[in-house]
C-alpha positions, 0 to 999 in steps of 0.5 A: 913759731911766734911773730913780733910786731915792728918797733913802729907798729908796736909804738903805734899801738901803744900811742893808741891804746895811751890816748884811748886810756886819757880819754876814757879817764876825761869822761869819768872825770866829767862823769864824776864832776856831773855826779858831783854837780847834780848832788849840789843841785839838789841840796841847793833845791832842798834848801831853797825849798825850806827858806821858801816855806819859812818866807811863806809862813813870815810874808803870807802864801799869796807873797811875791817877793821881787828878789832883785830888790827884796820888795814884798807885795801881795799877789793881786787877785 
């Protein structure tokens, strides 16, 4: 002999499973979206880092360059 749950508590559990499913779904959402960030992140690093090694060989390794005003003196020893 089978048992059925009430209306109520079958609604109940299905609200509950429904919220417990959106939730799951934000925090891939914000899993993919920090995935997607820290790729950026690292291009960007790869970047700076070859446009630094190009400013290097231009202005010289002991080269400070102010990148507020792009004023470019020489480290003082």
């Amino acid at each position: 002999m089978s048992k059925s749950l009430s209306s109520e508590e079958l609604q109940k559990i299905q609200e509950l499973n429904n919220e417990f499913n959106k939730v799951k779904m934000v925090i891939v959402d914000c899993e993919i979206q920090k995935h997607n960030a820290l790729r950026h992140i690292d291009e960007l690093r790869k970047q700076f880092s070859s446009y630094e090694h190009a400013l290097i060989e231009k202005y010289g390794k002991d080269a400070v360059i102010n990148i507020q005003t792009g004023e470019v003196t020489q480290k003082e020893n």
